[in-house]
C-alpha positions in Angstrom: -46.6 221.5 31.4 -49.1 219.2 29.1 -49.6 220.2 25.8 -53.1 219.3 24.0 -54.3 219.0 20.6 -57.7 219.2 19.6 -59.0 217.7 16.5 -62.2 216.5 15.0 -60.9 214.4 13.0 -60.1 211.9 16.5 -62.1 208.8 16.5 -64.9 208.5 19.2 -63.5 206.0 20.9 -60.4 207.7 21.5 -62.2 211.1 22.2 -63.9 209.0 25.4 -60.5 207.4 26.5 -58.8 210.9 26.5 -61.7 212.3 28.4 -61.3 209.4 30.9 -57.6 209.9 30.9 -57.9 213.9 32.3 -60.6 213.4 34.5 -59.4 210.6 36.5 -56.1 210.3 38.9 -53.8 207.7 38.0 -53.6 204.9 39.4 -50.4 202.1 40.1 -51.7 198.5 41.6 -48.2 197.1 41.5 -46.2 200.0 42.8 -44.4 199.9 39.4 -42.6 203.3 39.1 -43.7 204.9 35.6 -46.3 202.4 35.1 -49.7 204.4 35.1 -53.4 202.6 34.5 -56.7 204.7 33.9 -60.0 203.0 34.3 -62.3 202.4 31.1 -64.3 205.5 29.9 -67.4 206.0 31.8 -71.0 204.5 29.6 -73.3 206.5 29.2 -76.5 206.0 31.2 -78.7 206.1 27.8 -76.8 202.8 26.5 -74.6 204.4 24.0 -71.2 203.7 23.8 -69.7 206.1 26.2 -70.4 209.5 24.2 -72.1 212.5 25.8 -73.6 215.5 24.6 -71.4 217.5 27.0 -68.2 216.6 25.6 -67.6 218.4 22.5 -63.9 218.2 22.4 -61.0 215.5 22.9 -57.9 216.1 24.4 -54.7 214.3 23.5 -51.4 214.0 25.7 -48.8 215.1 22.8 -45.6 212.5 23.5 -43.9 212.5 20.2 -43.7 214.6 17.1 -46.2 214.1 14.8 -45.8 213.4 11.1 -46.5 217.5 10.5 -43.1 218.4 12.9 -45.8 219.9 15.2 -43.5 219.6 18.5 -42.7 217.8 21.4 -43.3 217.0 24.8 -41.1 216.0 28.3 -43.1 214.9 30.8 -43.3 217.5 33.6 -41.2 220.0 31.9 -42.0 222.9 29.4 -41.3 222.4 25.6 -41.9 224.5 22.8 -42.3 223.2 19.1 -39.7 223.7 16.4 -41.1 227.2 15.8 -40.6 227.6 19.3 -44.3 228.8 19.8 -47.0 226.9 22.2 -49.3 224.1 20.9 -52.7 225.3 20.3 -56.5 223.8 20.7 -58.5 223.3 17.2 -61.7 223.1 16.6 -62.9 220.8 14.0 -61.3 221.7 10.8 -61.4 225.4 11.6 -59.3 227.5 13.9 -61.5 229.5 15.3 -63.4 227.9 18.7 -67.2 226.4 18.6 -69.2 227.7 21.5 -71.4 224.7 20.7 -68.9 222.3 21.2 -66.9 220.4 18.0 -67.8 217.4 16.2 -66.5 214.3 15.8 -66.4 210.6 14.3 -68.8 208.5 16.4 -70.8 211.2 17.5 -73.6 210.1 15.1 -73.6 212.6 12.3 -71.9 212.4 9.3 -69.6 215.6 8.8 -67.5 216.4 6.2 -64.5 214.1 5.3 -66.9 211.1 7.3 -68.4 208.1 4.5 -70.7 207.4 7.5 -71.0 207.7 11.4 -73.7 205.2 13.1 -72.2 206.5 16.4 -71.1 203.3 17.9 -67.7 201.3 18.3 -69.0 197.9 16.0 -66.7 197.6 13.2 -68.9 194.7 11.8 -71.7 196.4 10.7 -71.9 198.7 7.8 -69.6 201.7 9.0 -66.4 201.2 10.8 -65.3 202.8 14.1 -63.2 205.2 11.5 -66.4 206.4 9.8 -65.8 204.5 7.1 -68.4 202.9 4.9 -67.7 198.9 5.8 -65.6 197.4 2.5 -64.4 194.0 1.9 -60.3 194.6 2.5 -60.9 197.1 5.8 -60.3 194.4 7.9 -63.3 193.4 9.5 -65.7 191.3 8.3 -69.3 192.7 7.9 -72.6 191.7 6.6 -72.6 189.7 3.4 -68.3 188.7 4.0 -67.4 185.6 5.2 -63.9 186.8 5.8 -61.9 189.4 5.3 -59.1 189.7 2.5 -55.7 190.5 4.0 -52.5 191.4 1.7 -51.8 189.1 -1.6 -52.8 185.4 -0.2 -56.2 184.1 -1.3 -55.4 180.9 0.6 -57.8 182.0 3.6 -60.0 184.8 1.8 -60.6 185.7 -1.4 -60.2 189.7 -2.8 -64.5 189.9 -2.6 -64.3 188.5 0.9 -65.6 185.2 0.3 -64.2 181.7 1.5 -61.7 179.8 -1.5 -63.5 177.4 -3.3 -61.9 175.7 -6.4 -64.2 177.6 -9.3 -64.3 181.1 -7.3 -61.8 182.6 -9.9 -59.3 182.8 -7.3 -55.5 181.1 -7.3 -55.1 179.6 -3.9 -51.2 178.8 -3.4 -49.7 176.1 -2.9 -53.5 174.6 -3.1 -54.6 175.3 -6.9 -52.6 175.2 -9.6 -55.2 177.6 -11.7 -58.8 179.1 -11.3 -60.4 180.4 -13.9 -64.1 180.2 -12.4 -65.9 178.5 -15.4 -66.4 174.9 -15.6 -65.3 174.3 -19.1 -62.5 171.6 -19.0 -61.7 172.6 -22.9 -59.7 175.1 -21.5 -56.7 176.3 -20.1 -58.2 175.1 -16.1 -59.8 172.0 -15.4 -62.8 172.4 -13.5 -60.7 170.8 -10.8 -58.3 173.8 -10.6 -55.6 171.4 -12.4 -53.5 172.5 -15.1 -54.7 170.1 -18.2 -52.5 167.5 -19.1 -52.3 165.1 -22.0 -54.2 161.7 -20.1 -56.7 164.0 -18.3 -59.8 163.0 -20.2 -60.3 166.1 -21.6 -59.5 167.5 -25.1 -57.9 171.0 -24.5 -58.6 172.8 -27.5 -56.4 173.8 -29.6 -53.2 171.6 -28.1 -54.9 168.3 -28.3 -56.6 166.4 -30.4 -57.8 163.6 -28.2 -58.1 162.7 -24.8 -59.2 159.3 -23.8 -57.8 159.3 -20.1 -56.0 156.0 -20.5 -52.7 155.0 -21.1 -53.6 152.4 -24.3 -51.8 153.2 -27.0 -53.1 150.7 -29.1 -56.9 152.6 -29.5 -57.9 155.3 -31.5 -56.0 158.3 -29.4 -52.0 157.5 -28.0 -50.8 158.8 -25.1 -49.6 162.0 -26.2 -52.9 162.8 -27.0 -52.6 162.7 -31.0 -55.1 160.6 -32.8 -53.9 157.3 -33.7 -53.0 156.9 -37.3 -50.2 154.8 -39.4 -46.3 155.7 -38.9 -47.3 157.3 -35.1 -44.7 154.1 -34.1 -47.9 152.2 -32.3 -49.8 149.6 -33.7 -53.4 150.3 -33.1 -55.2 146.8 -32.2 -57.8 145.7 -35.0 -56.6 148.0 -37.9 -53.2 147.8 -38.0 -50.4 144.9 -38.1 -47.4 146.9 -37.8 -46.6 150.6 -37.1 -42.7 150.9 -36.9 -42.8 154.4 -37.1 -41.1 155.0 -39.7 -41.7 155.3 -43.8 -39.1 152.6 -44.5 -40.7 149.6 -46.3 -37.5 147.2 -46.1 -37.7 146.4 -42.0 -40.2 144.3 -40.6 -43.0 146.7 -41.0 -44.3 148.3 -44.6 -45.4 151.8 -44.7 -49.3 150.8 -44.6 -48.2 149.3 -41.2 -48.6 145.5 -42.5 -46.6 143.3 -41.0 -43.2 142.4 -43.6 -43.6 139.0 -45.3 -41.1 137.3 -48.3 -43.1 137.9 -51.6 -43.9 141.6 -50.7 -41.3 143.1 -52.8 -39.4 144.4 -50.0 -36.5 143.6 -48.8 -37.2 143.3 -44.9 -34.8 142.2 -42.3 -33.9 138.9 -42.3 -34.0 138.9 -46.1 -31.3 138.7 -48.5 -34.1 140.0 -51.4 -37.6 140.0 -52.3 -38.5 139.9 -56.1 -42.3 139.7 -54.9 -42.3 135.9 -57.0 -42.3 132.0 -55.4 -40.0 131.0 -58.5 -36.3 129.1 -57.2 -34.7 129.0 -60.4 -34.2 132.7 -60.8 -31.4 134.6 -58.6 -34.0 135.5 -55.6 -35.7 131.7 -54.3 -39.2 132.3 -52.8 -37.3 132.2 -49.3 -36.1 135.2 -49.9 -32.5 134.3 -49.9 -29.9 134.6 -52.7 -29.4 131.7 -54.9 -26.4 130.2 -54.0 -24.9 127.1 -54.7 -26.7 124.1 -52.0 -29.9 125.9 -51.7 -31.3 122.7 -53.4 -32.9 125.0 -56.6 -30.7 124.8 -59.9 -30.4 128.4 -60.7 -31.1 128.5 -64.4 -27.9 129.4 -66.4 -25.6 129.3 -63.5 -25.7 125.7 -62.1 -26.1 122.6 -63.9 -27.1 120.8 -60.3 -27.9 121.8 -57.1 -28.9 118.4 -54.8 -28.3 120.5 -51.1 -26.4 117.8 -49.6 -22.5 118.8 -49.4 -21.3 116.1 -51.3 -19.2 115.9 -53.7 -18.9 112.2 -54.1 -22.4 111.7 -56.1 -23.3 113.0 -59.4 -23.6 116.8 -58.6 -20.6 118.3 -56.7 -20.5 120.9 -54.4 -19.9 123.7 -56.8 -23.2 122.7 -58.6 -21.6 120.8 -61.5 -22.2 117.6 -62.8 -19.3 115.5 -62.1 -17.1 113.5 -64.4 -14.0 111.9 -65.1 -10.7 114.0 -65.1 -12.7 116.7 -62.7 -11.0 115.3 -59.9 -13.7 114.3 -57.4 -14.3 110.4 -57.0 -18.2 109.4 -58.2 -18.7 107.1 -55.6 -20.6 103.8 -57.4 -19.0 104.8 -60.8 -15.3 106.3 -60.1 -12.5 104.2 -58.3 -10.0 107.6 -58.1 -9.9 111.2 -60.0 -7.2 112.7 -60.0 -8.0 115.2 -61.8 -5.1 114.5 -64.5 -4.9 112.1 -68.0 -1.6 110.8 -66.5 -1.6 106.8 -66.6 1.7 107.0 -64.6 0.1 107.8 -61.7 -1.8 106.1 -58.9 -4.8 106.6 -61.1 -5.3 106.0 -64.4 -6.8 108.4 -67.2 -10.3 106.0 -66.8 -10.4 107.0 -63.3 -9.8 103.8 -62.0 -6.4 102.7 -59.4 -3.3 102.1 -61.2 -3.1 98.4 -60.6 0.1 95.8 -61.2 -1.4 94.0 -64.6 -3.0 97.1 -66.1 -0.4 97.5 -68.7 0.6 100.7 -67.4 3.7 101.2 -65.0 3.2 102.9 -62.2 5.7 105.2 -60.9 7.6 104.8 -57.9 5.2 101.6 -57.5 6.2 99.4 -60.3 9.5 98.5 -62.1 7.0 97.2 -65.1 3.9 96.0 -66.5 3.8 94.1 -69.2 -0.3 93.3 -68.9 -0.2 89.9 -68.4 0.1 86.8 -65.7 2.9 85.2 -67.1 5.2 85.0 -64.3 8.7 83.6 -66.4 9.1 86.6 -68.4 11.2 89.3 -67.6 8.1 91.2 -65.9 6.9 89.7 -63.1 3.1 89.1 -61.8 4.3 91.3 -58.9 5.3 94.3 -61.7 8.8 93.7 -60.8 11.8 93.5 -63.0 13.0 89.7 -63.0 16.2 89.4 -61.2 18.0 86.7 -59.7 16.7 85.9 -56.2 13.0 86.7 -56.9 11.9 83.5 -56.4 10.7 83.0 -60.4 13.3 81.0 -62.8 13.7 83.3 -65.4 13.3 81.0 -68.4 16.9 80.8 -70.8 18.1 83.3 -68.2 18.1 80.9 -65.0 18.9 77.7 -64.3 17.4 78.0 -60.8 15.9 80.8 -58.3 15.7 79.7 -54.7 14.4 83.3 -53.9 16.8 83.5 -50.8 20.2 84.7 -50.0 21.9 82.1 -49.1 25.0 80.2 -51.3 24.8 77.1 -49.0 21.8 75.6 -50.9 21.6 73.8 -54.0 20.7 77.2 -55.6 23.5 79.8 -55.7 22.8 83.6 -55.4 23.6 83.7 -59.2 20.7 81.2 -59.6 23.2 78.9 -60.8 22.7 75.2 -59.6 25.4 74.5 -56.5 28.6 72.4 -58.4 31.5 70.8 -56.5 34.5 73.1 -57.1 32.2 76.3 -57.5 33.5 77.6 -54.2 30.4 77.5 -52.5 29.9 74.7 -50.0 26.6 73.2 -50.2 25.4 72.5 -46.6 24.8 68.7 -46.2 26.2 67.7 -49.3 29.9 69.0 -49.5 32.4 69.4 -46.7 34.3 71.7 -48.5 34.9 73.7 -51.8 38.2 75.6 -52.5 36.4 76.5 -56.0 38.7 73.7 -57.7 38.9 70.2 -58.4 42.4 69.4 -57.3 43.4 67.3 -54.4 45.6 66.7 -51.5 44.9 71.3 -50.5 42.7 70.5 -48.2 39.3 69.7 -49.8 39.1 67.4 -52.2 38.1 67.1 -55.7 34.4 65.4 -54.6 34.4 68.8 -51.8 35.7 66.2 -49.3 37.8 67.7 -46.5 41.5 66.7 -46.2 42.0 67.3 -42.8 45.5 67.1 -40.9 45.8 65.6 -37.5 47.5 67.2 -34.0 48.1 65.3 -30.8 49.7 65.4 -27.5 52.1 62.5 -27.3 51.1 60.0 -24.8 55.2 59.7 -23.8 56.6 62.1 -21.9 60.4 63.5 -22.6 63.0 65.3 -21.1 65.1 68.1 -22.7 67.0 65.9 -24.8 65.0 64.1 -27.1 67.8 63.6 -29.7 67.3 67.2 -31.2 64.5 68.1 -33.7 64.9 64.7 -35.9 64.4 63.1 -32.8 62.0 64.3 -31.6 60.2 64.3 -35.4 61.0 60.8 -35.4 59.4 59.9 -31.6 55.7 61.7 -33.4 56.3 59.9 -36.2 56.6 56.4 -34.5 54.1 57.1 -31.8 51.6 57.4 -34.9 52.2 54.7 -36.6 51.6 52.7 -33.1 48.1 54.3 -33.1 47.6 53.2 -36.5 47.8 57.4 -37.8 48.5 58.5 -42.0 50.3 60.9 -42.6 54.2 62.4 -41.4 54.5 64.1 -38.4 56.8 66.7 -37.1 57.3 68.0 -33.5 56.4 71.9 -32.4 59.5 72.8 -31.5 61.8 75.4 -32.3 65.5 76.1 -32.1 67.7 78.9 -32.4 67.9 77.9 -36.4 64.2 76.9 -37.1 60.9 76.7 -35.9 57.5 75.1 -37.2 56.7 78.1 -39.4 59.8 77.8 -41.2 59.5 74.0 -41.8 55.5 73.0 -41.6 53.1 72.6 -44.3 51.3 75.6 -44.3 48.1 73.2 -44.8 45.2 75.1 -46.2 42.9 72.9 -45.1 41.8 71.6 -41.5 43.9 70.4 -38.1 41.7 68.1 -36.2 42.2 66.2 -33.4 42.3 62.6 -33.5 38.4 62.4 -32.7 37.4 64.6 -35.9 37.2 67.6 -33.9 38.6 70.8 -35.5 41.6 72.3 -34.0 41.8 75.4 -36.8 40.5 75.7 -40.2 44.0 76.0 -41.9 48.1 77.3 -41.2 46.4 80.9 -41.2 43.6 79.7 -38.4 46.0 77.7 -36.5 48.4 80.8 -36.1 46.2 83.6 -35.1 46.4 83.4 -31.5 43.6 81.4 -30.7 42.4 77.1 -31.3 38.9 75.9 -31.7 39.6 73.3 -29.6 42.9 72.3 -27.0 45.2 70.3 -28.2 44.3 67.6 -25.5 44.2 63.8 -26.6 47.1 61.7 -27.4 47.5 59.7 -30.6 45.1 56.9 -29.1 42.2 59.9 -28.5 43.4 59.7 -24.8 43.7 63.0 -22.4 47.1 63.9 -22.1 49.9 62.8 -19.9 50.6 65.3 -16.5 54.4 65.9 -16.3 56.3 68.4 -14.7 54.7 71.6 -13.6 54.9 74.6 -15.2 53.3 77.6 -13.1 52.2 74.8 -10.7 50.0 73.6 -13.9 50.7 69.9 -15.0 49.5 70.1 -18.1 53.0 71.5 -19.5 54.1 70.7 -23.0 57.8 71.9 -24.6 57.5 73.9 -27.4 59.9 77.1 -27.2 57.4 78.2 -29.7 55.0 81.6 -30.1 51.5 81.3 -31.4 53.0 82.5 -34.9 55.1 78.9 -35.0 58.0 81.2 -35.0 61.2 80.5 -32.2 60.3 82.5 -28.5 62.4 85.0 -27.0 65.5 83.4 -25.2 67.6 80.6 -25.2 65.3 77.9 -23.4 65.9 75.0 -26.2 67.2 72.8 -24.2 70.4 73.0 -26.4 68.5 72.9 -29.6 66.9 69.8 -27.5 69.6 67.7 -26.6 70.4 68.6 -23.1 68.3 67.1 -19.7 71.0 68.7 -17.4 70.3 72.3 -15.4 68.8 75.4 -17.8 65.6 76.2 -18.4 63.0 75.6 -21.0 60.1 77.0 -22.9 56.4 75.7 -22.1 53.2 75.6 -23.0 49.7 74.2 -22.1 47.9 71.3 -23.8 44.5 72.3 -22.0 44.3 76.2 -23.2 42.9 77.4 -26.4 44.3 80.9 -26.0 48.1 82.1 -26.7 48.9 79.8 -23.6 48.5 76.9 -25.7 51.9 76.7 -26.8 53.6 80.0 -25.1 52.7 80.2 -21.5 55.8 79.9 -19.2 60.1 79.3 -19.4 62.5 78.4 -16.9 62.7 75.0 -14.5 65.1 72.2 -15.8 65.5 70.8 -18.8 65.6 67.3 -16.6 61.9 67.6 -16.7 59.7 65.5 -18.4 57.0 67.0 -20.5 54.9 65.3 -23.8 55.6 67.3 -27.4 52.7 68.3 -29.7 52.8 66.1 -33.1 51.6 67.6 -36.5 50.7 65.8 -39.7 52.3 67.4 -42.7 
């Protein structure tokens, strides 16, 4: 069965739907199962809103428990509530029926526990449908609202029900950053709803104390909104040079924010020092710099010169000091050398000038001496060198001559001794010889004539036996005389007894040929291997007869004789030269300058016929 509740505390509107809802059968338009629809509450034929004197009661379909544990309900069973009695009709706020009927909201009359009732359903005019007098925040918007304030956002309406506006008092989010519904932009809101900021243009009291609205730093208020002033680290245009921000008067900017010049009396970047005075002669010039040594200023008491050119070859060096003798930097224009030293000795002498051959002083490692004077004969010479023999200068009472050469085949020996015959130099073009004596017939004469000796090849031809050695001696000996030859001769031939060292002159002057031309300088020369010329012309100057061959070579002489003048090895003599039959002999060769001149070949027959060589003694 349906339970009901009566209560007249049930809003009109709802009283007129219940009504509706247990008067009228249900309908179902779309055959939905479960889904039941009542027509609209009937309106009342005087224009109200559907109320009627009649109906003094609503009734309510109980489907749930309600927030006092009053019961429940199943549709089309029974239920009982928790106390397990029947739900029961009130009236009103009593318990105890109205015959008249029971009030309620809507109805028109304000009863207890109503603000209002203008017994209509319009929740926009002064009393809602809830019999409440109309308030901003109720959720509908009545006279004098021009919206209504829902929850903590004042983005769409404000708490008093009014639209946001920037001024209203009223934080919008996210729009306004403050509102504090005044339009004094001293404070802590612009009238703009804007936080103030430093740049805004307006002075916020009590945090700044200026607000131009620019960004010029260089006026009478900065950027951060402090009033300009000197050591704020900007340099406002017009009043100050400088500001550097800081209270240190030796960079480029002084405390009264003037710009740092030389002379202020502080030392500023770029300076060295600043003794606030122009004069150069003290330790600070008016450049600010150090004196120093080449700043072109003579600092008083510490430099006798300052010229500020680098040199130190005019009268002020570069140390500042005037320069002098002995301080060893040359004056240019006054000083030839300075070496610093009073040493005459060396290069250069005590008077700064260069040591010089003729100054009287000797130089060392220069000059052997210096005698100070031109004279050229003395034992000084004009060169500063010791006169010696071969200088070139006679030396008077010391030399008879001085050729200034080397040589001892000029009229001037290297003892600077005239050249003498007999001094046993040969004087080239005027002696022939000098054995350093004046004695004759040893191979250079008394008057340095040479004494030469002749050789030939005999223009007769022998065979082995040419009467032994006499004979043969006496065949050279005849066979000069024919050609009209001085001297005594004797054959180069040896035996097994003797040979032509054992019994020739051991001449120690020249063999010649007979047409002057040297054969040896002397026994020594002659014997040493080697001629300066062949033995090749007969006693008439004539080449020398071809004879039998010796090595197929025509030109064979006998001699059984080595290049020493001493016997050669073997027997080929000939029989000590007296024998033309079979056995060999010992050769050698009139055209050959070398050993083979007298040793070249043995063997053949002593029957040949070969021409002797013929020395004078």
């Amino acid at each position: 069965m349906m339970r009901y509740l009566y209560s007249t505390s049930i809003t009109r509107a709802a009283a007129l739907g219940l009504i509706a809802a247990l008067t009228l059968p249900a309908c179902n338009t779309d055959d939905t199962p479960g889904d039941t629809h009542y027509p609209p509450p009937p309106t009342a034929s005087d224009g109200t809103d559907g109320s009627t004197d009649a109906t003094n009661a609503t009734f309510a379909t109980v489907t749930s428990a309600t927030e006092t544990g009053s019961g429940e309900t199943d549709s089309g069973t029974d239920s009982t509530t928790e106390s397990g009695t029947e739900p029961t009709l009130t009236s009103g706020s009593s318990e105890t029926d109205d015959s008249t009927g029971g009030s309620f909201c809507g109805d028109g009359v304000v009863d207890d526990g109503e603000g209002c009732d203008d017994g209509n359903d319009d929740n926009t005019d002064d009393c809602t449908n809830d019999c409440e007098l109309a308030a901003c925040g109720d959720g509908f918007i009545q006279p004098g609202e021009e919206c209504e304030h829902q929850g903590m956002d004042n983005n769409d309406c404000t708490p008093v029900c009014t639209l946001p506006v920037c001024g209203d008092g009223f934080i919008q989010q996210d729009v306004e950053a403050c509102d504090d519904g005044d339009d004094d932009n001293t404070d802590d809101c612009l009238d703009s709803c804007e936080l103030p900021s430093c740049g805004d243009g307006f002075v916020h009291e009590g945090v700044e104390a200026c607000d131009d609205g620019d960004d010029d730093d260089t006026d009478g208020c900065l950027t951060s909104c402090e009033l300009a002033s000197c050591g704020d680290g900007v340099v406002q245009l017009g009043v100050e040079g400088c500001d550097d921000g800081n209270d240190d008067n030796n960079d480029g900017c002084t405390n009264a924010c003037t710009l740092a010049s030389c002379g202020d009396g502080f030392v500023q970047q770029g300076e060295e020092c600043d003794d606030a005075n122009q004069l150069n002669s003290d330790e600070c010039t008016e450049f600010c710099q150090w004196a120093t040594c080449g700043d072109g200023h003579v600092h008083e008491g510490v430099e006798e010169c300052d010229d500020a050119n680098g040199l130190d070859n005019d009268f002020c060096t570069t140390e500042c000091t005037l320069t002098f003798c002995g301080d060893g930097i040359v004056h240019v224009g006054v000083e030839e050398c300075d070496d610093a030293n009073a040493i005459d000795t060396d290069d250069c002498t005590s008077s700064c000038q260069l040591a010089v051959c003729g100054d009287g002083f000797v130089q060392e490692g220069v000059e052997e001496c210096d005698d100070g004077n031109d004279i050229d004969h003395d034992e000084c010479l004009n060169a500063c060198t010791v006169a010696v023999c071969g200088d070139g200068v006679v030396q008077l009472g010391v030399e008879e001559c001085d050729d200034g050469n080397n040589l001892n085949n000029d009229g001037c020996t290297n003892a600077c001794a005239k050249a003498v015959c007999g001094d046993g130099l040969v004087f080239e073009g005027v002696e022939d010889c000098d054995d350093g004596n004046l004695v004759d017939d040893d191979g250079c004469s008394s008057q340095c004539v040479f004494e030469d000796k002749l050789a030939f090849v005999t223009s007769l031809m022998f065979t082995g036996d040419m009467g032994g050695l006499d004979g043969a001696d006496a065949s050279c000996q005849q066979l000069a005389e024919q050609a009209g030859l001085p001297g005594t001769y004797f054959a180069w031939l040896s035996t097994f007894t003797t040979s032509p060292s054992a019994r020739f002159t051991h001449w120690g002057g020249r063999y010649v040929r007979v047409d002057g031309v040297k054969i040896a300088d002397n026994w020594a020369d002659l014997t040493d291997g080697s001629l300066d010329a062949a033995i090749e012309l007969d006693e008439f100057g004539n080449p020398g007869p071809l004879g039998s061959p010796c090595l197929v070579l025509e030109e064979s002489v006998w001699t059984n004789t080595t290049t020493a003048g001493t016997k050669a090895d073997g027997g080929d003599t000939c029989q000590g030269w007296t024998w033309d039959g079979v056995g060999p002999g010992h050769h050698g060769l009139f055209n050959r300058t070398d050993h083979g001149w007298t040793d070249i070949c043995n063997g053949g027959s002593c029957g040949w016929v070969n021409p002797i060589y013929c020395f004078e003694q």
